[in-house]
N, C-alpha and C positions, 0 to 999 in steps of 0.2 A: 175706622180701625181696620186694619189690614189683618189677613187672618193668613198662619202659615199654609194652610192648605193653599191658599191662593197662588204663593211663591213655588210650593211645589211642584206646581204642571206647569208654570214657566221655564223655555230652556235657558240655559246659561246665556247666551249672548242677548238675550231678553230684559234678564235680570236686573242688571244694573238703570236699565231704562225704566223701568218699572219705579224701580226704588225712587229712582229721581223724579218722577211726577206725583207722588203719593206722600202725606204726611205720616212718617212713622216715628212716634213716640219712645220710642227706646230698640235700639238695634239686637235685632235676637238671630243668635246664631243660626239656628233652625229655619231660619228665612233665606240666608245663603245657601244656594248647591253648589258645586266644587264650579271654580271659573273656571274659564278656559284658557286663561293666561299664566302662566310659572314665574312670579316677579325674579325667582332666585334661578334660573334658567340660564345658561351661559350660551353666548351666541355661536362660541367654537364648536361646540355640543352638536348645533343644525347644520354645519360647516357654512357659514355664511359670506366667509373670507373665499370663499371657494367661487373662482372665478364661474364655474360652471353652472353652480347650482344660483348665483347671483341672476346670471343669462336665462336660466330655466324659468325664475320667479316671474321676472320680466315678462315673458314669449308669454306664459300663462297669464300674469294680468292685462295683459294688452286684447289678448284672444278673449278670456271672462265680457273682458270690456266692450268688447265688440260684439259679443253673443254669440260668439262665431264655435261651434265645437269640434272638437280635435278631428271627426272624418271629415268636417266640409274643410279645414284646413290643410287636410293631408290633400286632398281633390284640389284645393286652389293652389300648392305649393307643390304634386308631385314629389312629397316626402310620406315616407311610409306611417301607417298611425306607432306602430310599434316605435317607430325613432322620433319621433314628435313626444312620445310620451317617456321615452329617454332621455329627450332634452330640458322637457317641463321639469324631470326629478332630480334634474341633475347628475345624470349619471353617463352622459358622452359629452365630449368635447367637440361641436358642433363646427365645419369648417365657415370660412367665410363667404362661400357660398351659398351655401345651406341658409347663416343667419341674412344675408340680403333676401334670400326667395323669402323667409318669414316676413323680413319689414316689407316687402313690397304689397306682398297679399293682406298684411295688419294695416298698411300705411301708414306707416311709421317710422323716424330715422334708424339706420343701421344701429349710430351712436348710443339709442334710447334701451336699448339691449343690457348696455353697461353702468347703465346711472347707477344703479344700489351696488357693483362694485365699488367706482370711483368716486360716490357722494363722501363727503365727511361729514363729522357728527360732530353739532357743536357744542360746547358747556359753556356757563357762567358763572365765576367764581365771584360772591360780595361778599368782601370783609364787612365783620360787624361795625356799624353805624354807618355803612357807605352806601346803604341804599338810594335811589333817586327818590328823592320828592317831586310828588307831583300834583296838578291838580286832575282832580275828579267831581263829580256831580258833587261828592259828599265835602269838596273843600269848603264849599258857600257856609254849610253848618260845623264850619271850625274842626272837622276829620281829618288829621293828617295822613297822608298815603306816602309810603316809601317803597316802592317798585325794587323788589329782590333781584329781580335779570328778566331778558325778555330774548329768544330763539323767533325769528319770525319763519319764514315760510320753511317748514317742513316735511321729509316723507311720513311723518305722522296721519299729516292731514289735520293736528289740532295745534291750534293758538293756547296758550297757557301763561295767563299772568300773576305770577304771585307777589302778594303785599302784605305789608306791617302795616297796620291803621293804628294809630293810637289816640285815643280822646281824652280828654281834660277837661277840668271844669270850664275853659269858653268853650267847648262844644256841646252845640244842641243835640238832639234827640231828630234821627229822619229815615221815619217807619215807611218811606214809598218810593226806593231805589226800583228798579225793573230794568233790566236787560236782558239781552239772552245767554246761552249758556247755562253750564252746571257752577254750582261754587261749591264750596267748602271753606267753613273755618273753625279756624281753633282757638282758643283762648286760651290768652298768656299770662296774661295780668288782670286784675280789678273783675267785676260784676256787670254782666249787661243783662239787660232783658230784650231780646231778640224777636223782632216777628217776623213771622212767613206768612204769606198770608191772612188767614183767620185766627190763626195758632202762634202764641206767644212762650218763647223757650228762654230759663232762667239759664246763660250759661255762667261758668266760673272755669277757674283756672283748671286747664284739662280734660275741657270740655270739646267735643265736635258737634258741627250742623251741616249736614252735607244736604243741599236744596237746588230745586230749578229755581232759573235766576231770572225767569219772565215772571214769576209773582211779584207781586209790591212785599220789600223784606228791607228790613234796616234796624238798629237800634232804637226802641221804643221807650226803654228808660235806662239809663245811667245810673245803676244803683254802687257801684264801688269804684272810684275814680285814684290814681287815672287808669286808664284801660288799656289794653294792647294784645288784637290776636291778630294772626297771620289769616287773610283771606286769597284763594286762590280760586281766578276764574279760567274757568277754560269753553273754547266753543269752536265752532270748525273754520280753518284760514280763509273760507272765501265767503265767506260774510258778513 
């Protein structure tokens, strides 16, 4: 059992980690500290459209990346720390000079400056009933999977698949899926009984299981047919 003190001396960017290796029986408020993410946050808000401060995010993850800190940059590039840290915040308009001496001392293209300007952002729109079917580990025991849309390589850095499974009476019961990643699912229809692990969870319609997905986890019995929740896995694009 998880106890809130535990969750308390965790910091936020912790949190959600935490959560996802650990069996927690009923989700308690008092468990969550305020995140660090504002899902209702508008991107104009951070001026992200803002050619400048786009080039600044850049300069600074490429530098992070490298370990490199803003005085041994200013020393490899003969640019002031003051205007370095101008550029990071976004708040000059850096010439083209300037961003060449940064990529050469980063090595790095000039171009790589500008990707979070110029990248686009993609969506997927499925009309209902036009999901893909497909197969998965779980087709063998009769689980249909309907893949909702798929985004591959992103500047997220994460994969995210989400699906419609739904089961019927030819589908069996199969308690020892494993892969990696976090999932999540919700149930939409009918009665499952669920395991993670060691721990076996009655969902119903309205229900969520949010779980690491290197445990053995699958539908263990099939108590109200037929069934249908949306399962979404997500795990990092380069593995």
């Amino acid at each position: 059992m998880v106890r809130d003190a535990d969750f308390e001396l965790l910091p936020p960017q912790l949190l959600l980690k935490r959560c996802a290796t650990v069996n927690i029986e009923k989700l308690n408020p008092n468990m969550v500290s305020q995140l660090s993410q504002d899902p209702h946050r508008t991107r104009e808000n951070e001026r992200e459209k803002v050619l400048e401060v786009a080039i600044g995010r850049e300069v600074r993850a490429y530098r992070r990346q490298q370990e490199v800190t803003v005085a041994e940059l200013s020393s490899m590039t003969g640019i002031s720390i003051g205007m370095l840290s101008k550029i990071e915040n976004g708040n000059t308009s850096p010439s083209l000079t300037t961003l060449q001496s940064l990529a050469n001392a980063l090595s790095v293209p000039l171009t790589s400056f500008f990707r979070q300007f110029e990248e686009t952002r993609q969506a997927v729109h499925t009309p209902a009933g036009e999901g893909v079917e497909i197969k998965r580990d779980g087709t063998r025991a009769n689980h249909q999977y309907n893949l909702l849309g798929h985004i591959g390589s992103n500047a997220s850095g994460v994969i995210v698949e989400p699906y419609l499974i739904t089961l019927t009476a030819k589908s069996d019961v199969f308690p020892t899926f494993q892969h990696g990643g976090i999932e999540t699912i919700y149930m939409l229809e009918g009665e499952v009984d669920y395991r993670h692990g060691d721990t076996v969870y009655p969902l119903k319609p309205g229900d969520t299981l949010f779980f690491d997905a290197d445990a053995p986890h699958g539908p263990e019995k099939l108590v109200k047919l037929p069934s249908r929740y949306l399962s979404i896995i997500s795990y990092p694009q380069n593995t």
